[in-house]
N, C-alpha and C positions, 0 to 999 in steps of 0.2 A: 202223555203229553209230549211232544215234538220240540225240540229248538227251532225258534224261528228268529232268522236276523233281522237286525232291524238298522239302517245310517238316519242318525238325529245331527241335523245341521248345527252349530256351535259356533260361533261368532267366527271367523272365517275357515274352520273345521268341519269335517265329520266325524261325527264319535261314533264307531261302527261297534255294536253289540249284539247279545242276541239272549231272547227268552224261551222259557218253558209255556210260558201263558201269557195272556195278553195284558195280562194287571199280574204282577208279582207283589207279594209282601214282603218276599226276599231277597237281598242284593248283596253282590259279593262285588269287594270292592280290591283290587289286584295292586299290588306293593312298586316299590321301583327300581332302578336299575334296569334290567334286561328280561321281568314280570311281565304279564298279561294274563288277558282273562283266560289264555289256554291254559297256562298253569293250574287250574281248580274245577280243569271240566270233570275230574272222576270226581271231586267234591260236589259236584254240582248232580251229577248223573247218580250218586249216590241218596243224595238230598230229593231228587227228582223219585229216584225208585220208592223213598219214603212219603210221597203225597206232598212234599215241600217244594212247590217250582222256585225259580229263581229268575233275575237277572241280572247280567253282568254284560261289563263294557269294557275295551280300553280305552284307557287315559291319553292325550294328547301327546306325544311323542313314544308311543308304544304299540304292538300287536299292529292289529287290521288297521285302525286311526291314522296311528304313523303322524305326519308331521314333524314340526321341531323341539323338540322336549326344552334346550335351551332356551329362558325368557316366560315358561311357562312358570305356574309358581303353586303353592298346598293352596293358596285362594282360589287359583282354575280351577286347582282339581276339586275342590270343594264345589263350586259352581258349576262344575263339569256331572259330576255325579247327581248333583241336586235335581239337573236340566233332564237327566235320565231316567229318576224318578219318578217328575211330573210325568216323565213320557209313558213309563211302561210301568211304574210302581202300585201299592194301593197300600194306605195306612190303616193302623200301626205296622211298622215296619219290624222285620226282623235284619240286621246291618253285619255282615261278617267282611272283613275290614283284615288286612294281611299286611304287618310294616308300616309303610309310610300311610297305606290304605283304611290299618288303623285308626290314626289320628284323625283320617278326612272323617272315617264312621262317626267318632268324638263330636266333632265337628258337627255333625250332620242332626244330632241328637238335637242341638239348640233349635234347627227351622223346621224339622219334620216330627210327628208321633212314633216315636221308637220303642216299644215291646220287649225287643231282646234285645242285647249287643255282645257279637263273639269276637274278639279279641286274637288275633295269631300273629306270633311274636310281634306283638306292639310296639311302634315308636310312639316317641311323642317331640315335640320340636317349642322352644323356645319361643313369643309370640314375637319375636324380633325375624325369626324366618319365615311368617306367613306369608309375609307380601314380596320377598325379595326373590326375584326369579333365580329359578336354576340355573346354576352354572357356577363359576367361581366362588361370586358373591356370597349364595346358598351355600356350597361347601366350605367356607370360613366361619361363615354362623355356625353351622351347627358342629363344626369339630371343637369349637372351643370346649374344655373337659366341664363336663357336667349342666352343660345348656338344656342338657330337657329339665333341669331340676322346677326350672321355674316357670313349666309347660301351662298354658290355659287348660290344655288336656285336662287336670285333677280341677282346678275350678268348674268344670263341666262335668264333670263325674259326680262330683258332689249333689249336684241336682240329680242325678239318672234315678230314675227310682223303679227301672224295668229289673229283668233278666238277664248278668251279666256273667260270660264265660270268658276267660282267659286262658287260652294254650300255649304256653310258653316252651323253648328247647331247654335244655335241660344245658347245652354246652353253648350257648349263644358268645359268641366274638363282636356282635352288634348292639344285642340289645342287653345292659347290664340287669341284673335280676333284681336291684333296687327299684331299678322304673318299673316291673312286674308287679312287686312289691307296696308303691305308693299309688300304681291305681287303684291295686283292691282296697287299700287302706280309703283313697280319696272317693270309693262308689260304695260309702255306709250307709248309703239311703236305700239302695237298690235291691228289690223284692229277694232275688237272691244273688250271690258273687262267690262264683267259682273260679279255681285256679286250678289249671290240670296240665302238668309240667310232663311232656316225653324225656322217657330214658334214652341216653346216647344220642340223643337229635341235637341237626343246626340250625341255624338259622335259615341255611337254602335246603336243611335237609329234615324236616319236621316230620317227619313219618318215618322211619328207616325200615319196618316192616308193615306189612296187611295189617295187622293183628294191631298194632299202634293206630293205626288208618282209621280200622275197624271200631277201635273204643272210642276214640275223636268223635266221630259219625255220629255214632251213637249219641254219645252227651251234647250233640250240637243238637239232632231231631229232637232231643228231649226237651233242651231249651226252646228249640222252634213252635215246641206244641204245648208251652209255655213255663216248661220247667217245673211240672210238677210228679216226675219219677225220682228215682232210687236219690238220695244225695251221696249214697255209700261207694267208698272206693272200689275201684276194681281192680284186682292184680293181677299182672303175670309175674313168673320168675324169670330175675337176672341171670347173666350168665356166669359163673360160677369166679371169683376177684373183680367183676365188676364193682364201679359204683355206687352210692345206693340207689334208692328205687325208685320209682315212680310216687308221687304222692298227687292226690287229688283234696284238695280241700273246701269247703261251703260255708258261708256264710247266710243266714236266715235273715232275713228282715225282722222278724216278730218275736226272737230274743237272741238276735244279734250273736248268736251261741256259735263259737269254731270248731265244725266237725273236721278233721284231720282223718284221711281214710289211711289202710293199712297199704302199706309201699309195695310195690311190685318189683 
């Protein structure tokens, strides 16, 4: 299967993207700041070598789109990704969601049939920052300390009752590891809810080696092909006063049981 782009007109935009296939089930959804969908093409090329097509867009003031990002707001991008969907998706969806792109996935779960949801270091935002466009405004909302506490994000989670993956870094300066912590807790309906933490990664650096790349990969296709392999941790070794390790943990839907894998 081949990339092929695609410009889907957007109320006075073009959202310029591009797919594996003509209908995807799978949509990766690009963070913010200075993100785009280039960012996740070896994820994508990786997912693609596994039988998993994709597609991906940028957002209105990012990548190919461009435009003004100031004024735009997580309700565009919510409607912006939706509109891309209809265009090129096919349900149940599978929603791999990065940062801010996260929360749109959250989001997304309420208007569309979602299957899987992958998680990479997720935000979540306040329902007071939905509508107020970016730019100051938006960066006062959300710096107040502790505003995703009281995120719609976990009220949404609570319903998901698909396949749910969380990769979180392991040193995040962004995203606190309590909000990590209250999605898996808020998605206890969901068939199953994994948390798979890299060692030594950040938030712009989630992978620091292949071989972290490589596990990631992995447990996303597994999910993608509905999450019914290994739920057992997989280790590599630390390097020697590092840290500790890598932990992978699952939750089951059907006795709710915490498997905690052995640390890497």
């Amino acid at each position: 299967m081949t990339l092929q782009s695609f410009a889907l007109p957007f109320e006075d935009e073009i959202l310029r993207g591009d797919a594996y296939a003509e209908r995807c089930e799978t949509i990766v959804l690009h963070g913010a700041g200075k993100s785009s969908r280039a960012r996740f093409s070896r994820l994508r090329e990786g997912l693609n070598a596994n039988g998993i097509p994709s597609v991906s867009f940028d957002f209105v003031g990012h990548g190919e789109t461009g435009g003004a990002l100031v004024g735009s707001s997580l309700r565009e991008r919510t409607a912006q990704a939706a509109a891309v969907i209809r265009h090129r998706g096919c349900e149940p969806l599978t929603l791999i969601g990065a940062s801010m792109g996260a929360y749109t996935a959250i989001r997304l779960t309420e208007t569309f049939s979602v299957d899987n949801l992958i998680l990479l270091v997720p935000a979540v935002y306040t329902p007071q920052a939905y509508e107020t466009p970016f730019g100051p405004a938006f960066s006062a909302v959300i710096r107040v300390p502790d505003s995703w506490q009281d995120s719609d994000a976990f009220r949404i989670l609570e319903g998901f009752n698909g396949n749910l993956l969380v990769i979180a870094a392991e040193v995040d300066a962004v995203i606190p590891m309590a909000l990590i912590q209250k999605i898996q807790a808020a998605a206890r309906q969901a068939e199953t809810n994994r948390l798979h933490i890299v060692p030594e990664s950040r938030h712009l650096s989630l992978f620091p080696t292949q071989q972290d790349f490589q596990l990631a990969l992995d447990m996303m296709v597994d999910v993608c092909r509905g999450g019914q392999g290994s739920k057992a941790a997989i280790s590599r070794p630390r390097k020697s006063g590092t840290a500790d390790s890598q932990t992978v943990c699952c939750i089951k839907k059907d006795n709710q049981g915490l498997h905690q894998g052995l640390k890497r």
